[in-house]
C-alpha positions as CSV (number, residue, x, y, z in Angstrom):
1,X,-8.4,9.0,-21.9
2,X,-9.9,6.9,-19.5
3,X,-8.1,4.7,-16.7
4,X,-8.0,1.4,-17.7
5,X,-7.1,-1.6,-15.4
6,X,-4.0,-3.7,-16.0
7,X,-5.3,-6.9,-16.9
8,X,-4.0,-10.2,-14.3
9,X,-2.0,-12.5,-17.3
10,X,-3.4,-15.9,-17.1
11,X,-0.6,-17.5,-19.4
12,X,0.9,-21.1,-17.5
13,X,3.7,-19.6,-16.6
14,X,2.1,-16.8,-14.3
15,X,0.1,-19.5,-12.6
16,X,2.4,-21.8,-11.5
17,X,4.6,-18.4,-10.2
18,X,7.3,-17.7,-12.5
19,X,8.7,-14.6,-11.4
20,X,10.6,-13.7,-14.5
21,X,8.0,-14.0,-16.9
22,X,5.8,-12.8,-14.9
23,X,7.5,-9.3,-14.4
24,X,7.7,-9.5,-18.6
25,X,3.7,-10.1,-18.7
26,X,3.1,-7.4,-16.0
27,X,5.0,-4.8,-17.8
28,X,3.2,-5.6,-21.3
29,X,-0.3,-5.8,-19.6
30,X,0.8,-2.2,-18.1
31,X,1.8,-0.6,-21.3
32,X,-0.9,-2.2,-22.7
33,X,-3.4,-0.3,-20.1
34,X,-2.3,3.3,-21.4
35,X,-2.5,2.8,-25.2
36,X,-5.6,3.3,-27.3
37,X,-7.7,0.6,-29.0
38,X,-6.0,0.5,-32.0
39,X,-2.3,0.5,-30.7
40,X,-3.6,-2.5,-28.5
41,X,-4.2,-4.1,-31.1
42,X,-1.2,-3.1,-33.0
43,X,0.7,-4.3,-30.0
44,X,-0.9,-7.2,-29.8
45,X,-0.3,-8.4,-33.3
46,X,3.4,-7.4,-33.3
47,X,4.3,-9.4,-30.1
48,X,2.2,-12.4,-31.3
49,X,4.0,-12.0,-34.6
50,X,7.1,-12.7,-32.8
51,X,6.5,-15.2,-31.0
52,X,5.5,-17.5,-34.1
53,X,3.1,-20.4,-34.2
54,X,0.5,-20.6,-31.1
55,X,1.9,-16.6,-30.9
56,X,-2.0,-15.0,-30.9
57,X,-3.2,-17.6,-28.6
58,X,-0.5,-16.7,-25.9
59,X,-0.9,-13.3,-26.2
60,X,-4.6,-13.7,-26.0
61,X,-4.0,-15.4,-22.6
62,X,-1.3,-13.0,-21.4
63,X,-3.2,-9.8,-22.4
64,X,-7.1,-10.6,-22.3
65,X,-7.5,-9.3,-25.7
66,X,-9.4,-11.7,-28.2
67,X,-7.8,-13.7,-30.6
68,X,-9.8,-12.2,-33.5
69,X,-8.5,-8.7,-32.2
70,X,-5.1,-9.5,-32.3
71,X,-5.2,-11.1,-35.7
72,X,-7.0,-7.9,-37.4
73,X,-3.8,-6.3,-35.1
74,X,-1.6,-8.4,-37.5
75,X,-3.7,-8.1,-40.5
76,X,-3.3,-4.1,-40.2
77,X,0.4,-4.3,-40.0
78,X,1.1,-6.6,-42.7
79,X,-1.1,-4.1,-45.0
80,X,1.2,-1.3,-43.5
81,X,-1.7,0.6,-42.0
82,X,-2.7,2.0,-45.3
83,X,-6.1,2.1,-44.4
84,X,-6.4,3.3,-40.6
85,X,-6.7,7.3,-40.3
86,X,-3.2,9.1,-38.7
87,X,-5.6,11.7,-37.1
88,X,-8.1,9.9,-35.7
89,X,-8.5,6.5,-33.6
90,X,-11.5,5.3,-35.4
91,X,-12.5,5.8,-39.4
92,X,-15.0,8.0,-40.4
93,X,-18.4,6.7,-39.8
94,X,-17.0,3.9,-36.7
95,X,-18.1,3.7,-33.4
96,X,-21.8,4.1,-31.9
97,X,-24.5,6.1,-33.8
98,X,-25.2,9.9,-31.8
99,X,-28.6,9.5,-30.0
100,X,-31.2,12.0,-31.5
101,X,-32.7,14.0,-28.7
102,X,-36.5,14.4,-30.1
């Protein structure tokens, strides 16, 4: 796994200095920084999910994730991850194509 950096929210509230909320944003961005792609993303959708309208774009802000990765986050858990592998972190075929040494 490699070391990821804790993304700096940029939500409202952690620019104008709000301590409180900005010890909540640090601890998601730091949980955030040791979970794979796809629990990101999972984690992503399910605290946008909660927060309700306007949910993704917050989280978007307080995470640096995009909003279209947070919504396919959502998308994923509404279908109860029926279609995401349990062994893998990808599906079969994702990712880059292997370079073909000649």
């Amino acid at each position: 796994m490699s070391n990821r950096q804790i993304h700096q929210c940029k939500c409202q509230e952690c620019q104008i200095g709000n301590q409180v909320i900005g010890k909540q944003h640090s601890g998601l961005n730091l949980l955030m920084s040791r979970l794979d792609e796809q629990q990101r993303r999972w984690m992503a959708g399910l605290e946008a999910k909660k927060l309700g309208h306007g949910g993704t774009k917050k989280i978007s802000a307080i995470t640096g994730l995009d909003i279209n990765t947070i919504r396919r986050g959502q998308e994923e858990l509404e279908d109860g991850l029926s279609n995401r592998p349990t062994q893998r972190i990808r599906v079969a075929g994702g990712g880059r194509k292997r370079v073909e040494k000649k």
